[in-house]
C-alpha positions as CSV (number, residue, x, y, z in Angstrom):
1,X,-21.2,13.0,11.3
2,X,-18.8,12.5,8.5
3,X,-18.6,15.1,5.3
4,X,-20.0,14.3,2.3
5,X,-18.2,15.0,-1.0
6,X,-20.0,15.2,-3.8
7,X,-19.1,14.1,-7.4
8,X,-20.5,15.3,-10.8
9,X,-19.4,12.9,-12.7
10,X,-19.7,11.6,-16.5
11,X,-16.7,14.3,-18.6
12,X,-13.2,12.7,-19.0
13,X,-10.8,13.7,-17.0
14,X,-7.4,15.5,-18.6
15,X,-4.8,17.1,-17.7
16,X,-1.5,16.4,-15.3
17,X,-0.8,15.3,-12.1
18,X,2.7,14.1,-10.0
19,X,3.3,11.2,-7.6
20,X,5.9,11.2,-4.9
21,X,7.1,8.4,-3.0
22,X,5.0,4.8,-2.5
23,X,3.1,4.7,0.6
24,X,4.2,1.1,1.0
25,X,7.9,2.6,1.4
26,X,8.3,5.6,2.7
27,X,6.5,5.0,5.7
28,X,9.1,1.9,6.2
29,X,11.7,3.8,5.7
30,X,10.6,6.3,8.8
31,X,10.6,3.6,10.8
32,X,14.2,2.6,9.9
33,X,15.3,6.0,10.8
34,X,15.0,4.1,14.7
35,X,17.8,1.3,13.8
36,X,20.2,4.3,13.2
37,X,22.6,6.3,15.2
38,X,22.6,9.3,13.2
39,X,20.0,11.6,11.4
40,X,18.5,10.0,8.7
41,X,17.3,12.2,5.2
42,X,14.2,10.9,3.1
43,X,12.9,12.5,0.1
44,X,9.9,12.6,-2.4
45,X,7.6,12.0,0.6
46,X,3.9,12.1,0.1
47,X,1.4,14.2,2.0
48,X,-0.3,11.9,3.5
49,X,-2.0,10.6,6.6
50,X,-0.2,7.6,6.8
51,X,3.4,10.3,6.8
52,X,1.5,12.3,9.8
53,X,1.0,8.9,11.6
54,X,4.4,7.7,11.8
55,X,6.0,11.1,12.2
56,X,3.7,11.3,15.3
57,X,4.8,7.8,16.5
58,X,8.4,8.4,16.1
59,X,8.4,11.7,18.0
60,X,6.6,9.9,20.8
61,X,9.6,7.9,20.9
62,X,11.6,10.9,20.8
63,X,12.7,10.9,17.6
64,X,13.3,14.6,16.7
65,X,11.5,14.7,13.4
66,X,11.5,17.9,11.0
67,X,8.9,17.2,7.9
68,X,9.0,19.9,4.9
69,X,5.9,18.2,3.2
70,X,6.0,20.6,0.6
71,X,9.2,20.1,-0.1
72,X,8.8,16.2,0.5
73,X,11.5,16.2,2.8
74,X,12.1,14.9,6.3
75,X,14.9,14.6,8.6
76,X,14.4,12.2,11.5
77,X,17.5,12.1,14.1
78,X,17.2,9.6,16.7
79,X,19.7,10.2,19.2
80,X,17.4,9.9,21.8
81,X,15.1,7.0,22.0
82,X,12.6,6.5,24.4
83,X,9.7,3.9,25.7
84,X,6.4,5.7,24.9
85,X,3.0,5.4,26.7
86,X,0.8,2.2,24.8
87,X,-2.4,4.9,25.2
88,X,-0.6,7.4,23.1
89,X,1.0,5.1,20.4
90,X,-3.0,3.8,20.5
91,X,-4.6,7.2,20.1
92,X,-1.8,8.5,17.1
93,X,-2.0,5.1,15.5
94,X,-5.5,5.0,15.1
95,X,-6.5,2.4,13.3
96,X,-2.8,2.1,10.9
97,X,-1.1,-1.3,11.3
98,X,2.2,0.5,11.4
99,X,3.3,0.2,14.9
100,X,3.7,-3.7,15.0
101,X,7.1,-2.6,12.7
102,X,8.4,-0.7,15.8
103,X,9.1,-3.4,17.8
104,X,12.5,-5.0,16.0
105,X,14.4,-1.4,15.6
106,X,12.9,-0.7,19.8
107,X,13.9,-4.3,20.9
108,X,17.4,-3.4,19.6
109,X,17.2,0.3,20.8
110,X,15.6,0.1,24.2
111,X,15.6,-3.6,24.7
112,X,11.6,-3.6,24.7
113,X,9.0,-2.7,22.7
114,X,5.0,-1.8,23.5
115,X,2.2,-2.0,20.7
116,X,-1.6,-1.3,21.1
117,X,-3.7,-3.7,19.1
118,X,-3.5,-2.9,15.5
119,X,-6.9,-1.6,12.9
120,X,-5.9,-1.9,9.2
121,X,-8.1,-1.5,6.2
122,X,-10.8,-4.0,6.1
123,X,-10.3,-5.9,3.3
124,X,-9.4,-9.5,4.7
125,X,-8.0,-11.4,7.4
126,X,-4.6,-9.7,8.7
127,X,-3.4,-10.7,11.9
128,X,-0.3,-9.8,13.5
129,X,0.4,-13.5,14.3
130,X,3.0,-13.5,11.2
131,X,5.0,-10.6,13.3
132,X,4.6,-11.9,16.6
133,X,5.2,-15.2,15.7
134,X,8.7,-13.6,13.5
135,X,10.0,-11.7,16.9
136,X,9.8,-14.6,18.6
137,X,12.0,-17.0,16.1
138,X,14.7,-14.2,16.7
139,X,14.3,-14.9,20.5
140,X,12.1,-12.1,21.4
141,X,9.5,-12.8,24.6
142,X,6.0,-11.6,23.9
143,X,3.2,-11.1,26.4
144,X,-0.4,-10.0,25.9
145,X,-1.3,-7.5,28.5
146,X,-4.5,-5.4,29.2
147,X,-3.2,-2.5,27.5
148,X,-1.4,-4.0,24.5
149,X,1.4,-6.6,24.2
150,X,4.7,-6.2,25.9
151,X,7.6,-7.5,23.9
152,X,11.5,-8.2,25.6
153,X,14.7,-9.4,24.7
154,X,16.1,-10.1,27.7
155,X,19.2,-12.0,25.7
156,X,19.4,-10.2,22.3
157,X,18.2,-10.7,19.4
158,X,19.7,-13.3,17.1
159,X,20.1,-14.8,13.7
160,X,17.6,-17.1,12.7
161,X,16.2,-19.0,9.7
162,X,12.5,-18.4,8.8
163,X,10.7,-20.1,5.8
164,X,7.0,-17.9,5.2
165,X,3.8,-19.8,4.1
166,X,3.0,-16.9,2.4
167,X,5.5,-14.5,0.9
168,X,3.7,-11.8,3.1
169,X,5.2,-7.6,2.7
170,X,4.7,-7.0,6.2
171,X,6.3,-9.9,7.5
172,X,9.3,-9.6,5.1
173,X,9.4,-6.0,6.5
174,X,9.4,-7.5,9.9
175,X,12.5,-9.8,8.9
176,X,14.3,-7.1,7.1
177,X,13.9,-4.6,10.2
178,X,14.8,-7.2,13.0
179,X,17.5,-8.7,11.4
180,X,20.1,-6.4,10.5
181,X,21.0,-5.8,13.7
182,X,20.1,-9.4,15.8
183,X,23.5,-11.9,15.8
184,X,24.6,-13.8,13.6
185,X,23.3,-14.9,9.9
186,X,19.2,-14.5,9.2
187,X,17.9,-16.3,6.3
188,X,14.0,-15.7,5.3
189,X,12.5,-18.1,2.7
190,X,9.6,-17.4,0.5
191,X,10.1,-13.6,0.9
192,X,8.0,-10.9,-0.3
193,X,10.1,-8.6,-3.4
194,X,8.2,-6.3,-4.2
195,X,10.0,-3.0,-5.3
196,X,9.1,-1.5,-2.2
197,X,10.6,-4.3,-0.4
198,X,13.8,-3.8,-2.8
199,X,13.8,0.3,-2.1
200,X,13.5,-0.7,1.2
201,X,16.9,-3.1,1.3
202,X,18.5,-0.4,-0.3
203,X,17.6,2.6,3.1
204,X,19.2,-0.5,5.2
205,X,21.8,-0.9,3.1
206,X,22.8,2.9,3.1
207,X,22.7,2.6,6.8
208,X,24.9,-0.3,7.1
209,X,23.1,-3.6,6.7
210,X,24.8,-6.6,4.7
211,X,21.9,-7.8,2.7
212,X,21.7,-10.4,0.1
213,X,18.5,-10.9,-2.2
214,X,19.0,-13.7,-4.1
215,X,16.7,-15.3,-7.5
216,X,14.5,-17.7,-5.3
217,X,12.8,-15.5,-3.1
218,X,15.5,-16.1,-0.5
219,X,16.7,-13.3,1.6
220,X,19.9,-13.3,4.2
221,X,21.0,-10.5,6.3
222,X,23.9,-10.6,8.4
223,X,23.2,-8.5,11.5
224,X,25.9,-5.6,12.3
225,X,26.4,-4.2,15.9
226,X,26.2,-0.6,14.7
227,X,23.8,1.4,11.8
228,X,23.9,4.7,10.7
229,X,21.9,7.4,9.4
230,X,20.5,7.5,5.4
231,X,19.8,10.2,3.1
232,X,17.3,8.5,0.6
233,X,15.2,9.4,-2.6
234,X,11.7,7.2,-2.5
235,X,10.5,5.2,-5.3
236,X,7.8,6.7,-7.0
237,X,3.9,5.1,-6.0
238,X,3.3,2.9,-8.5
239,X,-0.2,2.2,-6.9
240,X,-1.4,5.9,-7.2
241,X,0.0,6.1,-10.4
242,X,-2.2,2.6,-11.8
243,X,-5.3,4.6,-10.1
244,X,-4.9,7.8,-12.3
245,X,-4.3,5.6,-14.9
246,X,-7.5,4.0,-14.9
247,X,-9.1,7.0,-13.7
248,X,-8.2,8.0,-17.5
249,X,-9.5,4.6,-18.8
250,X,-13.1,5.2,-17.2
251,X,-13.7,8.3,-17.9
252,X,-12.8,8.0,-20.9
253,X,-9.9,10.7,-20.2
254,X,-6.3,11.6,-20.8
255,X,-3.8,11.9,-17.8
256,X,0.2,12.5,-17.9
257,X,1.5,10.8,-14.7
258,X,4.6,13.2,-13.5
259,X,7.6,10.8,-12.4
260,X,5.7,7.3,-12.9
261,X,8.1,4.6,-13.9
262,X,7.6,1.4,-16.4
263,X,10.1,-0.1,-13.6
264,X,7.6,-2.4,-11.2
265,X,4.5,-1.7,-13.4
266,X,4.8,-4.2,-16.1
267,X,2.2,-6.1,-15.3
268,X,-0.5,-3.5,-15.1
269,X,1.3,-1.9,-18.3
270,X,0.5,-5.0,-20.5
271,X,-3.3,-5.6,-19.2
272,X,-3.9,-1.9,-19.4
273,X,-2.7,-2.1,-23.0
274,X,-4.8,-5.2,-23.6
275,X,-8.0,-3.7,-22.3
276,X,-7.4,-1.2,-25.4
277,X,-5.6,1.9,-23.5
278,X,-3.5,4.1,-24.7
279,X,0.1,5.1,-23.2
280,X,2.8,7.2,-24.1
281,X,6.0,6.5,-22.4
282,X,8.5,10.0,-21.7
283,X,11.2,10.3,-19.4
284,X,9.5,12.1,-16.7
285,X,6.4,10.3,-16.3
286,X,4.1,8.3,-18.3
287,X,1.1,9.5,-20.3
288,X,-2.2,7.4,-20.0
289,X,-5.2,8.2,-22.3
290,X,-8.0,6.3,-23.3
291,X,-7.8,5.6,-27.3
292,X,-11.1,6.3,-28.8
293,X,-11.8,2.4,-29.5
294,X,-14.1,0.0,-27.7
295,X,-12.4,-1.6,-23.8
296,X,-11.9,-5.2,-24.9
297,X,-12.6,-7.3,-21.5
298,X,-9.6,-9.6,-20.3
299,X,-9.0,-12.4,-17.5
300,X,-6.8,-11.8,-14.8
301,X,-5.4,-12.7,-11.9
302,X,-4.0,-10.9,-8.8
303,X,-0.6,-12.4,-7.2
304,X,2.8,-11.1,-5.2
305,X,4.9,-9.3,-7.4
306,X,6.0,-10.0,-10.3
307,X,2.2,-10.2,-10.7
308,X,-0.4,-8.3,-11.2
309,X,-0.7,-5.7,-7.7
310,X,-4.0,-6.5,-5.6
311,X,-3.7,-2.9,-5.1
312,X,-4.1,-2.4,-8.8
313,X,-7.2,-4.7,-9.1
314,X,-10.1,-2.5,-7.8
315,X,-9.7,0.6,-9.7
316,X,-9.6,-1.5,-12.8
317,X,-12.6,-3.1,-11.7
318,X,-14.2,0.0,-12.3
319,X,-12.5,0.6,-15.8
320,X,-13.6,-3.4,-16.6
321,X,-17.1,-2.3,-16.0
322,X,-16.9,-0.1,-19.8
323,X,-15.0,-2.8,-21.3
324,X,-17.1,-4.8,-23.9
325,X,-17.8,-8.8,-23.1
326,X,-17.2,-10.6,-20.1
327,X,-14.1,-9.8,-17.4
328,X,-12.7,-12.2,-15.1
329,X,-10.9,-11.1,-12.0
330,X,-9.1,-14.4,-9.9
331,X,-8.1,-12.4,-6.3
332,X,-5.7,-14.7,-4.7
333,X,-3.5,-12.0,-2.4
334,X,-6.9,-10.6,0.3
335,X,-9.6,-13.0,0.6
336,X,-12.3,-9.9,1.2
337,X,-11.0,-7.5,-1.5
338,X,-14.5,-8.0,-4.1
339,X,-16.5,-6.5,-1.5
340,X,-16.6,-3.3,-2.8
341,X,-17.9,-4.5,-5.9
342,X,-21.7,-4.5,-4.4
343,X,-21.6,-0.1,-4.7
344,X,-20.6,-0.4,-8.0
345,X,-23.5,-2.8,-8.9
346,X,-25.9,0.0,-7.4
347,X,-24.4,2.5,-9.9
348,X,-25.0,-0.2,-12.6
349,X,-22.5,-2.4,-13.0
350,X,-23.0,-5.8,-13.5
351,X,-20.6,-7.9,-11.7
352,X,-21.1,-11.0,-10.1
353,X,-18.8,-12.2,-7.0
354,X,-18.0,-16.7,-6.9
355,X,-16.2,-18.3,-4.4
356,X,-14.3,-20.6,-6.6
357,X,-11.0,-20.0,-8.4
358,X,-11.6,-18.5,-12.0
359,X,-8.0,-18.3,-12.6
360,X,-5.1,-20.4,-14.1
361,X,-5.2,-22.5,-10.9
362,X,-6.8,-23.1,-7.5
363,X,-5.4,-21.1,-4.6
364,X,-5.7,-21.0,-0.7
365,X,-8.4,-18.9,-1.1
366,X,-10.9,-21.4,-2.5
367,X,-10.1,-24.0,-0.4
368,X,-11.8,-21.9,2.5
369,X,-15.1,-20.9,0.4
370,X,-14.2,-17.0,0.2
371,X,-16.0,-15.3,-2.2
372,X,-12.8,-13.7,-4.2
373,X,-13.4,-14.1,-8.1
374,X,-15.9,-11.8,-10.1
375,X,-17.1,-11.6,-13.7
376,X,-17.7,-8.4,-14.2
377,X,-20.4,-8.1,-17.6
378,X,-20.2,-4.9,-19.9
379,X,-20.2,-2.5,-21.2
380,X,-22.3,-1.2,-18.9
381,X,-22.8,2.7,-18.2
382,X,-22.7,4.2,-14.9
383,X,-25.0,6.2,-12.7
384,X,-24.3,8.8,-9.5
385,X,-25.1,7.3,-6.1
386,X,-24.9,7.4,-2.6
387,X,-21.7,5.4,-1.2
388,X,-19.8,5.4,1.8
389,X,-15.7,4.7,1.4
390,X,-14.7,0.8,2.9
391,X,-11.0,1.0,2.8
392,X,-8.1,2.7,1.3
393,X,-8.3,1.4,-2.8
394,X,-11.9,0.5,-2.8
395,X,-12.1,4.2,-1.8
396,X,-10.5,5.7,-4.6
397,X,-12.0,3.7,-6.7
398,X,-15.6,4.6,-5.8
399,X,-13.9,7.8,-6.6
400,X,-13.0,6.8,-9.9
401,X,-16.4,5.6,-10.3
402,X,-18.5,8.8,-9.3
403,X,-16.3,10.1,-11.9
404,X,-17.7,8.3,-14.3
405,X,-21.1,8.0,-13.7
406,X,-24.0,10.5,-15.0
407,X,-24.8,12.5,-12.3
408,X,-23.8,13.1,-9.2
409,X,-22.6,10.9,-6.7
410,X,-22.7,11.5,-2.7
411,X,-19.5,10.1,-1.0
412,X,-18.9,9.5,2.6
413,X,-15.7,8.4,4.4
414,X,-13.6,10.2,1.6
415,X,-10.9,11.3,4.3
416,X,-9.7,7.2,4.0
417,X,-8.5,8.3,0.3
418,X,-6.1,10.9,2.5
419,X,-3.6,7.8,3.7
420,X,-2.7,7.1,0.7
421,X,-3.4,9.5,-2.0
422,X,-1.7,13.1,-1.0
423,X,-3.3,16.0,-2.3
424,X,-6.4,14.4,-4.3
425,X,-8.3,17.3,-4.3
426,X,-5.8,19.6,-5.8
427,X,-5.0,16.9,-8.5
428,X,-8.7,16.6,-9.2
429,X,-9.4,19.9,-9.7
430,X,-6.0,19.6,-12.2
431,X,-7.9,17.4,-14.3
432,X,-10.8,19.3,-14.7
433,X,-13.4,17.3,-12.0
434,X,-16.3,19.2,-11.0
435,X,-17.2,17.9,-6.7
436,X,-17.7,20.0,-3.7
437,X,-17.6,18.8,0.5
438,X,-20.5,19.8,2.8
């Protein structure tokens, strides 16, 4: 039986909190650690599950790792690599995607490469065909098995050109971790650049890697026979940081963000200002605070960066719900991601879910009768209720919620919020929330 945690919400929450380094990095850049020769040093590392998962799954492919999460520092040294049991990657991995971006850095390393089938959040449909279907393009053989799928190279890896459908992260990642050390020239079209992509370039780079991003979404890497060790800051989590932000807006509150940047958050930082919040750029973080005046509602529309973050779009949700008039959200990046939005009805928001496209313009999603728009009607005040967690950002923001709403709420599942938010609890009780676990 899992915990409960219990939320009193309905007082604004104020105070400060820090972020470390993006989730959608640093655990990358662990896995990078593989494609080198020497130790490799990353810093600003967040406490968090997704950090223990990876740090597990390199030492079972014994990677001496040393994590200081205190500190926010590990030191991974690969010297020794080694195959690792597809029952133990399966029982660390758990249900984290992650080790499907094992195989390009292990095909190089070991000349194979062993993967369990993958979980993931549940917030659309995210097969591993895109990776699979990337190895082989670089000349990799891949078998399904009983246990998992066996992967070979029993010729190398080489250059290739690659042109996505969709400029996916994880399959950019794939690329970016495959190709810097396969022969010959790799060109991927239609690539994903987000910052995390671009921090993630810049590890690779440290170690070695000739890569060129260029101004139409075009990426080519020339592979190198030999890559070295990095010693590497993190970008700071411009997710989290969005969350606490409108964790501020909600409740009505006033939070200092400790080392968020402007840098990769434009987008949010206009709506968030056109929604009526308040924000107070400094040089060590950013101050969000909620002004006093009536939310205005506001129409917008989810995309691949330079957009506005999917990841952004359900805590704000919950901020749209106090905004005055009627809120359009267009989700075009996860087909499933408005789910969550059926909690938040039952602690009185009104929001309705469509299948058609109430953006600036159709996209693949309504074609396929998804239901991924939502008006969301308010301002509407919110009430404590019993809710159970359905993935990583829906979590946090039923978070966000309970700390809104009169009374108390009753939250189960809250240990998903631990893969990507490190020390919640802590930074919670900062800001002056009143909740308790049984």
């Amino acid at each position: 039986m899992s915990s409960i945690f219990s939320v009193r919400g309905g007082r604004p929450l104020e105070g400060e909190i820090a972020v470390r380094g993006a989730k959608n990095l640093v655990s990358k850049a662990m896995v990078a650690a593989l494609l080198g020769e020497t130790p490799s040093v990353l810093h600003s590392v967040p406490d968090i599950r997704d950090v223990q998962i990876v740090g597990k799954l390199l030492e079972l492919h014994g990677v001496k790792v040393d994590m200081d999460l205190e500190s926010g520092t590990i030191t991974m040294d690969p010297s020794v690599i080694d195959k690792a049991v597809t029952k133990d990657i399966d029982a660390h991995a758990g249900s984290s995607r992650i080790p499907i971006l094992f195989c390009g850095p292990m095909l190089h390393r070991l000349g194979e490469a062993v993967i369990p089938d993958l979980g993931g959040c549940r917030i659309g449909d995210r097969p591993i065909n895109y990776h699979l279907d990337v190895l082989r393009e670089f000349g990799a053989k891949v078998e399904k098995r009983e246990a998992g799928i066996y992967i070979t190279a029993p010729n190398g890896l080489r250059g290739t050109r690659i042109e996505l459908e969709y400029p996916s992260v994880g399959a950019t990642e794939q690329v970016l971790l495959t190709a810097v050390r396969a022969q010959g020239l790799t060109q991927l079209k239609n690539a994903a650049v987000e910052p995390e992509i671009e921090d993630l370039i810049a590890v690779l780079q440290k170690m070695g890697a000739v890569i060129t991003l260029q101004t139409d979404r075009t990426i080519e890497i020339e592979g190198v026979d030999r890559l070295t060790g990095y010693e590497h800051v993190a970008l700071p989590d411009r997710i989290e940081a969005a969350s606490w932000a409108c964790a501020a807006l909600a409740t009505k509150g006033d939070i200092f963000v400790r080392n968020a940047q402007q840098k990769g958050m434009f987008a949010f930082l206009n709506v968030f200002r056109k929604i009526g919040g308040g924000i107070d750029f400094r040089e060590d973080g950013i101050r969000f605070f909620a002004t006093g005046k009536p939310l205005k509602a506001i129409a917008i529309e989810t995309d691949v960066h330079p957009g506005f973050m999917t990841d952004w779009q359900q805590p704000l949700v919950v901020a749209l719900t106090q905004a005055e008039g009627l809120s359009i959200v267009h989700e075009t990046v996860y087909e499933n991601r408005l789910g969550f939005t059926a909690a938040l009805n039952e602690m009185g928001g009104k929001i309705q879910i469509y299948r058609d496209c109430l953006g600036g313009s159709r996209c693949r999603f309504g074609r396929q009768n998804f239901n991924h728009s939502a008006v969301i009607s308010g301002a509407t005040p919110l009430r404590g209720a019993d809710i159970t967690v359905p993935d990583l950002r829906g979590g946090f923001s039923y978070l966000i919620a309970a700390l809104a709403a009169e009374g108390v709420s009753n939250i189960r599942g809250i240990d998903l919020i631990d893969r990507g938010y490190a020390d919640f609890r802590k930074k919670l009780t900062a800001l002056g929330a009143e909740f308790w676990e049984e």
